[in-house]
C-alpha positions, -999 to +999 in steps of 0.1 A: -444-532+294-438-570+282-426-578+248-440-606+226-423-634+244-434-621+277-407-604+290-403-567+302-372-554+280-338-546+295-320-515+292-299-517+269-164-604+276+097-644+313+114-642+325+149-626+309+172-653+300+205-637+312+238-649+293+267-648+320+295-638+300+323-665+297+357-654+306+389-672+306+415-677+334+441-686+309+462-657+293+465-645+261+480-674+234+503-668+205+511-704+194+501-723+166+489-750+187+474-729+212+450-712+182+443-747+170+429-752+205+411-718+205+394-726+171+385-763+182+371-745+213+348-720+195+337-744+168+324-770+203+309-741+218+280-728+189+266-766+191+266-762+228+255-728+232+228-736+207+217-769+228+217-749+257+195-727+244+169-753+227+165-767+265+158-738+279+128-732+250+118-764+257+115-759+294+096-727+283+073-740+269+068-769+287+061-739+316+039-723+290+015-747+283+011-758+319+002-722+329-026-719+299-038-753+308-043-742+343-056-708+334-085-728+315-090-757+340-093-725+368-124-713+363-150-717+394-185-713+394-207-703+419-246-706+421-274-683+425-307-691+439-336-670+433-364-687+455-387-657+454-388-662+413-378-696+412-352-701+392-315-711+394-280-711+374-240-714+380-220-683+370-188-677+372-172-667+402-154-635+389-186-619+373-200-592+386-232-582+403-250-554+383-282-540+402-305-514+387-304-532+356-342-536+339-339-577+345-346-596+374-311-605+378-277-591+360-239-600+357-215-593+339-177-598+331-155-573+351-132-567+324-154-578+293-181-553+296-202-567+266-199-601+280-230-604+307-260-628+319-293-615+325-326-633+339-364-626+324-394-637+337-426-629+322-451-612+342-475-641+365-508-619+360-506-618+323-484-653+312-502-687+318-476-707+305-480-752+308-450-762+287-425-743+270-442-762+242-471-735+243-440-716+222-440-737+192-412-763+179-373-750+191-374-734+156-408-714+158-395-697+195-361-691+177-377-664+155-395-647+186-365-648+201-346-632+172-371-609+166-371-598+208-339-589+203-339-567+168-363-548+183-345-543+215-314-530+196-331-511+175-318-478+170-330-440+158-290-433+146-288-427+109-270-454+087-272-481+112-273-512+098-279-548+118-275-584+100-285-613+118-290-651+116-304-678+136-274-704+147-290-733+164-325-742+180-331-774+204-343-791+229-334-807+259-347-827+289-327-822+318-322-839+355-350-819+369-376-841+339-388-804+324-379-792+292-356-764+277-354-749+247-320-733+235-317-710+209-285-693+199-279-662+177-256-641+160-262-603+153-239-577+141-241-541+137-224-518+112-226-479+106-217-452+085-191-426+100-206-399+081-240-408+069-253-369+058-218-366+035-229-361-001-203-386-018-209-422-017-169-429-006-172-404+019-200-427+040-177-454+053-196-479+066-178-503+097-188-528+116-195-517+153-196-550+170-204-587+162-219-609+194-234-637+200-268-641+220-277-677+243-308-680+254-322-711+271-362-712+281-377-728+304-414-729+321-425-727+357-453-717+378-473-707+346-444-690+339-419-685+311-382-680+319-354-673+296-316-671+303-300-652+284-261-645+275-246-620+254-210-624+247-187-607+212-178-635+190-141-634+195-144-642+232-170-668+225-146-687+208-122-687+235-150-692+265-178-714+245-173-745+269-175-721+301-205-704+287-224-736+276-217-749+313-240-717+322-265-727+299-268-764+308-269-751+346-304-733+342-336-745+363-369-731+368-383-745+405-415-745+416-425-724+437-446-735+471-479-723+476 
């Protein structure tokens, strides 16, 4: 069945520094002048040992940040190309096909499960889509869009609560010369551990999870498309440049006759 925007809905992120000890070839010393030595000796070695040991931090470090900036400079993208739908993004390489999913196409992060990529189209008998225009200004297909998703998450569970807020709409004109909207969103869900208790402070209320949801529209073929990424705020913060590459990598192609 296809929601308001279109769309049939889916089913629904050193090493161990070893100290050699320092032994001495030279025997035991009983002199005056030989402890005078000693003590000169000890007092030169903290300033060393503690120079020694700010080089090595430094080194590190220096180790340290090379690895992270690697780590963020290594992430490779690979392409997908529907040509029966006609539409295509970059992904990254590590995500993970899922199939059986109620989307025309799914991914998802192998180790963040609640961080994933799903495709809608709407249905070609019942959309005739021109422009993505025909859904209003950025700000007017920002609600639908919001309200697609509250009702996709809605849930039967007693003492569920959701908050949500509209983060950005816009516009955009990309190589291809056809326009995309993109909206982003942020819900969060709390509930109640014990919602039937009789005593107000026995109903805890917690939050369950707080994401954020990218979705980028497009129109093709009388058509309308929409990206869409769902990712928990926390990793968002950390991924937001890999995740808007995603985004800005979204076509719809016409399809030949």
């Amino acid at each position: 069945m296809a929601n308001c925007l279109g769309f049939r809905p889916p089913s629904t992120s050193i090493s161990t520094v070893l100290r050699s000890p320092v032994f001495s070839s030279a025997g035991p010393c009983f002199s005056i002048s030989c402890n005078l030595q000693s003590n000169q000796t000890k007092a030169f070695a903290v300033p060393r040992r503690s120079m020694m040991a700010l080089v090595l931090s430094s080194c590190i470090f220096s180790q340290f940040e090379g690895n992270v900036a690697f780590a963020q400079q290594s992430v490779e993208f690979r392409e997908f190309i529907d040509t029966f739908d006609g539409y295509s993004f970059n992904y990254p390489k590590n995500w993970i096909q899922v199939r059986g999913a109620n989307a025309d196409i799914f991914f998802r992060d192998p180790f963040v499960l609640d961080e994933n990529l799903s495709v809608e189209v709407s249905s070609p008998s019942s959309s005739k889509y021109k422009s993505v225009e025909d859904l209003g200004p950025p700000e007017e297909a920002g609600k639908a869009v919001l309200r697609q998703y509250l009702t996709e998450f809605m849930s039967t569970r007693l003492g569920v609560r959701r908050e949500s807020s509209i983060l950005s709409t816009s516009s955009r004109i990309a190589d291809d010369g056809k326009m995309y909207y993109q909206i982003e969103v942020n819900i969060k869900s709390y509930a109640s551990n014990n919602e039937l208790a009789v005593m107000p402070q026995d109903r805890v209320v917690r939050k369950e999870w707080d994401r954020r949801y990218l979705s980028v529209l497009g129109v093709e073929n009388n058509q309308l498309y929409e990206l869409r990424l769902q990712v928990p705020e926390n990793v968002f913060v950390e991924e937001e440049n890999d995740l808007r590459r995603v985004m800005d990598s979204f076509r719809v192609n016409k399809l030949s006759a």
